[in-house]
C-alpha positions as CSV (number, residue, x, y, z in Angstrom):
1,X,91.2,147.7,81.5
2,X,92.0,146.1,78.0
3,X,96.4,146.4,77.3
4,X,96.2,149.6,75.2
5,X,98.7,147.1,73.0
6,X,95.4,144.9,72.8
7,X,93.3,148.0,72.2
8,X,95.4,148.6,69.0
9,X,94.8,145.1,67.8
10,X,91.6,145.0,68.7
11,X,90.9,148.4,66.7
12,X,92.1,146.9,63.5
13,X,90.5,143.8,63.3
14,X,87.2,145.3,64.4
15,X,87.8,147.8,61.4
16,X,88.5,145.0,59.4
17,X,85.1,143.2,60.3
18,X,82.9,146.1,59.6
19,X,83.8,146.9,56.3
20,X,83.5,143.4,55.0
21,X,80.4,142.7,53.2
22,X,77.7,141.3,55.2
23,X,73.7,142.4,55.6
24,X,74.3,145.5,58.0
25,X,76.9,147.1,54.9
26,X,74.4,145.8,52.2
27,X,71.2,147.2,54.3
28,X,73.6,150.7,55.0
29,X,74.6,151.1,51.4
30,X,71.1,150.2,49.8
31,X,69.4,152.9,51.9
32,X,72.2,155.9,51.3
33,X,71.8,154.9,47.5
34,X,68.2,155.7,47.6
35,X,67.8,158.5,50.5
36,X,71.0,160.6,50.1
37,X,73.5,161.4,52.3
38,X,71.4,162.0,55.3
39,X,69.6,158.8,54.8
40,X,73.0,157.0,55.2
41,X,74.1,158.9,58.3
42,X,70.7,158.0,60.3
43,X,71.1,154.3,59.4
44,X,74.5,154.3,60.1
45,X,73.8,155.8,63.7
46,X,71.3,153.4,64.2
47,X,73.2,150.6,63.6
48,X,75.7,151.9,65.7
49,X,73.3,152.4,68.2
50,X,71.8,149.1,68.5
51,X,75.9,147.8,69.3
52,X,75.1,149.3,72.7
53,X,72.4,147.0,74.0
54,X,74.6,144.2,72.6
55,X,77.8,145.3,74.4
56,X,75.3,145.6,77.7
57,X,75.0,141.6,76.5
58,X,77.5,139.9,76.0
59,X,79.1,142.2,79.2
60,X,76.3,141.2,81.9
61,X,76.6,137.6,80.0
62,X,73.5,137.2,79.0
63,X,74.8,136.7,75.3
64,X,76.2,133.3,76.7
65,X,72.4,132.3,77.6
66,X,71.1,133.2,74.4
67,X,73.6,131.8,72.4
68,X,72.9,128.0,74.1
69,X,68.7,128.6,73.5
70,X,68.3,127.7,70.2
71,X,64.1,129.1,70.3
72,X,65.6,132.6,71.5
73,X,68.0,132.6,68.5
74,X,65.1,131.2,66.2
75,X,62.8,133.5,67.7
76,X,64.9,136.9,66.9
77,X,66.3,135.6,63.6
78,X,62.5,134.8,61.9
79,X,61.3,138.2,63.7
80,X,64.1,140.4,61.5
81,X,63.8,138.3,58.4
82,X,59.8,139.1,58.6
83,X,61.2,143.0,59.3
84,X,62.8,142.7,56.3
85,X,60.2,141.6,54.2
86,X,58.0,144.2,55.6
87,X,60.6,146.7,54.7
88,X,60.7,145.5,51.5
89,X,56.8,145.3,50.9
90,X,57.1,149.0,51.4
91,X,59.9,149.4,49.1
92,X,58.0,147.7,46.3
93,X,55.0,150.4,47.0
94,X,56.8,153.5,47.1
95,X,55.7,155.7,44.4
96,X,58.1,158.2,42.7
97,X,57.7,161.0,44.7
98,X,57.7,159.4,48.2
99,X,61.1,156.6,46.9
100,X,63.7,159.9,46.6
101,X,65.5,161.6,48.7
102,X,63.5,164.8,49.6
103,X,60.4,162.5,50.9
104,X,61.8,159.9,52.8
105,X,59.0,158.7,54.9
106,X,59.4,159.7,58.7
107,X,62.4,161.0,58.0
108,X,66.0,161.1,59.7
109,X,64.4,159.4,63.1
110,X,62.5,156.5,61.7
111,X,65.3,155.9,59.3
112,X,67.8,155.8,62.6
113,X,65.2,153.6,64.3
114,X,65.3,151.3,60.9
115,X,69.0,150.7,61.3
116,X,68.4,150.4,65.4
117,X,66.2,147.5,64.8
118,X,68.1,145.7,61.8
119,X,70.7,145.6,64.2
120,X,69.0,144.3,67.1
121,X,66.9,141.6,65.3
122,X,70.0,140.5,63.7
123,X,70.7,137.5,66.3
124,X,74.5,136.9,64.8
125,X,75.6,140.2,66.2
126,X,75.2,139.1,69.6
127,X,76.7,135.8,68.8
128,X,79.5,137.8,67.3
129,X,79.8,140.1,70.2
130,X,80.3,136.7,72.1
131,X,83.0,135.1,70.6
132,X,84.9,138.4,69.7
133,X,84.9,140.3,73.1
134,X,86.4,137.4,75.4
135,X,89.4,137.4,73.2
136,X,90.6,140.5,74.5
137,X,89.8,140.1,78.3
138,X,92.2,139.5,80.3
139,X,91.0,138.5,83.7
140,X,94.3,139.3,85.8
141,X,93.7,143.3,84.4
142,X,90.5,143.8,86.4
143,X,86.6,143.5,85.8
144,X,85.8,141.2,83.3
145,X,82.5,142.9,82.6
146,X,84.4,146.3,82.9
147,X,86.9,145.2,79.9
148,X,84.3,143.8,77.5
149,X,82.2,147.1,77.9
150,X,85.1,149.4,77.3
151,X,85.8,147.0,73.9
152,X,82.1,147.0,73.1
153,X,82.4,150.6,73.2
154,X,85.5,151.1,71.2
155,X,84.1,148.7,68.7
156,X,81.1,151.1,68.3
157,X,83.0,153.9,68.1
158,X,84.9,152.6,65.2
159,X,81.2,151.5,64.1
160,X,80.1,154.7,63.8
161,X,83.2,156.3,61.8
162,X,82.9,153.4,58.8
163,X,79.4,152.9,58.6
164,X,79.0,157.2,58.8
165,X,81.4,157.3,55.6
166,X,80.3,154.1,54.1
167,X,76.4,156.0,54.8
168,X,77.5,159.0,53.5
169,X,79.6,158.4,50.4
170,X,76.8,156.0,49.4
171,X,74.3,158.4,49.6
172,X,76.6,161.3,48.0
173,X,76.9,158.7,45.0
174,X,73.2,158.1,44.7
175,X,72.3,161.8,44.3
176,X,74.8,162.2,41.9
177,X,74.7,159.5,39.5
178,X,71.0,158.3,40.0
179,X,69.0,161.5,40.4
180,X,65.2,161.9,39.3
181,X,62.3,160.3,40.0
182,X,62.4,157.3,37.3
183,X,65.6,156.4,39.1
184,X,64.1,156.8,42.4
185,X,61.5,154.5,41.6
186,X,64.0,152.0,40.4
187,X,65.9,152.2,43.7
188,X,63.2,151.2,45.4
189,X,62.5,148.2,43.7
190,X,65.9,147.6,43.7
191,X,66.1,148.2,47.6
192,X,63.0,146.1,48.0
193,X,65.0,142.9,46.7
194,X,67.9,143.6,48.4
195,X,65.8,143.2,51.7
196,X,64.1,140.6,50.5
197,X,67.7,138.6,50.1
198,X,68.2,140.4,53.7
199,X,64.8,138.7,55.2
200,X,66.2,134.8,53.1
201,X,69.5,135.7,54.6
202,X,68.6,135.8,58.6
203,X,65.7,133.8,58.0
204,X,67.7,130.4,56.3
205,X,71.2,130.2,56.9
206,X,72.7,129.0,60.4
């Protein structure tokens, strides 16, 4: 098992990490601002969720085979960025009624599945999970494979506490500051581009 002095480090950079900027904040934050609060918490569990099949990963090392195919990684990064277009194709479509809150299409579960798959077709999370994990082991404590899935689980858990508030207080602001149906509409177009930056994001850079 991890040093529980390694645990505390490992805690606070992986806190540090998830509330930087990157897609899975930007895709969290976009869909609390237009859903509500509830919208934000199912995404957030999703995303959480989908850490768990990369822990399994990078812990039976299969991470370390993906990372050295280059068609796997190309394969999984052009598969979300056309998600993300498709999400955003819908976005753009939404009518007034069906882009707020009280008519989220699907609901709670297909927005938890949303954030499950933006996770797991998000190929740098796995590469991330890679490089991060290792730093941590330390072979002489025990079962490699036993460390890095206790970490992978910690790191979800921490997951799930930032992206639930980051979901939450997003959402919270959006039905407070942008409610009605005009501004509904306008967060949908405005969450269509965002995924649309998403799908250029996995699709073009490294």
């Amino acid at each position: 098992m991890p040093l529980p002095e390694n645990l505390v480090y490992f805690i606070g950079v992986s806190v540090a990490l998830t509330v930087a900027p990157g897609p899975d904040v930007l895709f969290l934050a976009s869909q609390g601002l237009a859903g509500g609060p509830r919208a934000g918490l199912a995404v957030a569990l999703g995303l959480s969720s989908g850490l768990l099949v990369h822990t399994t990963l990078a812990a039976l090392g299969v991470s370390a085979v993906f990372a050295a195919s280059p068609a796997a990684f190309n394969a999984v990064k052009w598969a979300g960025a056309a998600y993300m277009v498709w999400l955003a194709w819908g976005s753009f479509r939404e009518g007034p009624a069906a882009a707020g809150a009280q008519a989220l299409a699907g609901g709670a579960a297909a927005l938890y599945r949303r954030g499950v798959i933006m996770n797991l077709l998000n190929p740098k999370v796995a590469l991330f999970f890679l490089a991060l994990l290792p730093q941590f082991v330390d072979p002489a404590r025990g079962s490699v494979r036993a460390q890095m899935a206790i970490l992978g689980l910690v790191f979800m858990a921490q997951v799930v506490v930032v992206f639930g508030t980051i979901g939450y207080l997003s959402g919270t602001l959006g039905a407070r500051l942008l409610p009605g149906a005009k501004n509904a509409r306008r967060l949908s177009i405005v969450k269509g581009l965002i995924f649309l930056g998403l799908a250029g994001y996995l699709g073009f850079s490294a």
